[in-house]
C-alpha positions in Angstrom: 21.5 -23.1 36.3 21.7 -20.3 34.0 18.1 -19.8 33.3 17.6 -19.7 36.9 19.8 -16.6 36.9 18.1 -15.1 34.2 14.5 -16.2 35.2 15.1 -14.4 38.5 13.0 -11.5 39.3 15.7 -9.0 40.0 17.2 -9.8 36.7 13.6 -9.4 34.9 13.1 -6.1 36.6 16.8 -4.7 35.6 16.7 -6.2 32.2 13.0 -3.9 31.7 14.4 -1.1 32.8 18.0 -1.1 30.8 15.2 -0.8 27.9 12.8 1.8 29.5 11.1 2.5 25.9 9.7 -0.9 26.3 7.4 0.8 29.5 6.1 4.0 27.2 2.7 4.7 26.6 3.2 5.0 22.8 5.0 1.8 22.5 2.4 0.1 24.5 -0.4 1.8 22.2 1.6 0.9 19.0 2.0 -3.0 20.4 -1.7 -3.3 21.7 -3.1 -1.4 18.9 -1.4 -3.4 15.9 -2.5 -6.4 18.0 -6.3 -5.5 17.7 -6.3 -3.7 14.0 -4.8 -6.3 12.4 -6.8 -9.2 13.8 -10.1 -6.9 13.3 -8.9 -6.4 9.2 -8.6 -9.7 8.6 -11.9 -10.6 10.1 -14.3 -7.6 7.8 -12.0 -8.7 4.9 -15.2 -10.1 4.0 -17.3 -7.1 3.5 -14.8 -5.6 1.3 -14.5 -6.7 -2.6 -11.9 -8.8 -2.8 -10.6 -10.2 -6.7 -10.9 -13.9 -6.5 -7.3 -14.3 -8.0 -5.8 -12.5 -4.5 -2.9 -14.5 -3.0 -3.0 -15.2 0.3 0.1 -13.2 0.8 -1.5 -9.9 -1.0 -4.4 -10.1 1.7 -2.2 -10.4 4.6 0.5 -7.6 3.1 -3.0 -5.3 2.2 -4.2 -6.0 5.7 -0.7 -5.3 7.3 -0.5 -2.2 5.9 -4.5 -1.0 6.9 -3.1 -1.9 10.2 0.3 0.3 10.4 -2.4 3.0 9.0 -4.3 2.6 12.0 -1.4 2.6 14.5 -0.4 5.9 13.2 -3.9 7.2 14.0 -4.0 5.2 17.3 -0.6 7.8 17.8 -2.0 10.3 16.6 -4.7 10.2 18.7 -3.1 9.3 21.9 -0.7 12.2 21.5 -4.0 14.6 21.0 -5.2 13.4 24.4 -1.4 14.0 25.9 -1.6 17.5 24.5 -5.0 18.1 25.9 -3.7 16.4 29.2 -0.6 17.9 29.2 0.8 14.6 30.4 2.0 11.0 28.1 1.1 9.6 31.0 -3.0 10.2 30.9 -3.6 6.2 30.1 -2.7 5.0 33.9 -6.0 6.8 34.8 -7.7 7.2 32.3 -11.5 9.3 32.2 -14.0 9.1 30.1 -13.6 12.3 28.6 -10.5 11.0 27.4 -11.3 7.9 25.9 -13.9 9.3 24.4 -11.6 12.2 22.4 -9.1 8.7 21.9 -11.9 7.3 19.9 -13.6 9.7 18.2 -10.5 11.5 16.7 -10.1 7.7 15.1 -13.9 7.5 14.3 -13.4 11.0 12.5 -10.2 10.2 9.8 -12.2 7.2 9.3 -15.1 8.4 8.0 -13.1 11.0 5.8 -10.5 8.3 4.9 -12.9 6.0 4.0 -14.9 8.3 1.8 -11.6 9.3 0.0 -10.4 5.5 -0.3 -14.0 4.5 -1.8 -14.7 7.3 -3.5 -12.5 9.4 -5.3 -9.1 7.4 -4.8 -10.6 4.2 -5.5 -8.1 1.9 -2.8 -11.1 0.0 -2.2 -15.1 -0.8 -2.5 -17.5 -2.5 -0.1 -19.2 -5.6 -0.9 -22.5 -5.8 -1.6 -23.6 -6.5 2.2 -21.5 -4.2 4.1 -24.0 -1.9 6.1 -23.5 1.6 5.3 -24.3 5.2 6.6 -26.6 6.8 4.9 -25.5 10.1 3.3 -21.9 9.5 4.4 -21.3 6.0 2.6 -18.9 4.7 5.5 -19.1 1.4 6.1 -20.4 0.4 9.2 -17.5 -2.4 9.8 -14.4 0.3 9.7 -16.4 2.4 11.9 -17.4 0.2 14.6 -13.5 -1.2 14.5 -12.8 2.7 16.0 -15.7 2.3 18.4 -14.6 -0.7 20.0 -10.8 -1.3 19.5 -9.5 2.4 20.7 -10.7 1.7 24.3 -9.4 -1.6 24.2 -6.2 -0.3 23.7 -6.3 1.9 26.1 -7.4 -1.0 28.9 -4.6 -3.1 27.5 -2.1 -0.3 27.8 -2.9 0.8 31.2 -3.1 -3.0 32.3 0.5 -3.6 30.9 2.0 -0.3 32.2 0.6 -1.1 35.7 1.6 -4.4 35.6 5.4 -3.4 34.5 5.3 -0.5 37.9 3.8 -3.7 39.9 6.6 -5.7 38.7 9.2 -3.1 39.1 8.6 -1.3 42.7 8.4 -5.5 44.2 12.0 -5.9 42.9 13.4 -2.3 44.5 
């Protein structure tokens, strides 16, 4: 009886909205995009060296951490859009223009933040077999990550945030 009650749509749509952060754009991007990073460093773990004596755990805590990394440029990026837009609320209709900016602010600090972390600040070094760019020396795996995962996000965040204002305006 009780989870009829609580399953109910009205309750749903007044539970969401007691916690209206939950329906932000930058929630939604932090969510989506922590989602996406972190399933995409664990899969080119293999083009990075990687001691044999790593622990399971170290390559999931190393891979965790990439990942906050790149939700705090996912932010930082969607928050250069919203200053360009003037408005948080650019992702519900997105344009090109702004995707683009979205994803090449991320393809930028990686290509810097790679160089640093392979070359002078020695976090990390490519395998053998990771593709490279020539004269730059970014690997070809981190960069496509910011090619393909940035509009991703942003389809995943405007499908959620239209699907939570679906939701919401049927229970009114």
């Amino acid at each position: 009886m009780i989870w009829r009650k609580i399953g109910s749509m009205s309750n749903y749509s007044s539970i969401i909205r007691s916690f209206r952060w939950l329906n932000s754009p930058e929630w939604n991007v932090i969510v989506f995009s922590f989602l996406l990073s972190f399933f995409w460093e664990i899969q080119q773990m293999q083009f990075y060296q990687v001691p044999s004596e790593i622990s399971c755990f170290d390559i999931n805590k190393n891979c965790t951490l990439a990942t906050v990394g790149d939700v705090a440029i996912s932010l930082a990026s969607f928050w250069t859009v919203a200053a360009l837009s003037k408005s948080r609320q650019w992702v519900h209709q997105p344009s090109c223009k702004q995707i683009s900016i979205f994803t090449l602010i991320g393809v930028a600090i990686t290509i810097v933040f790679e160089a640093l972390a392979t070359g002078q600040l020695g976090l990390w070094a490519y395998a053998e077999f990771m593709p490279t760019i020539p004269f730059l020396g970014t690997g070809l795996v981190p960069l496509a990550m910011w090619l393909l995962v940035p509009p991703l996000t942003i389809w995943f965040v405007k499908r959620q945030l239209s699907n939570v204002t679906r939701t919401s305006s049927k229970s009114i």
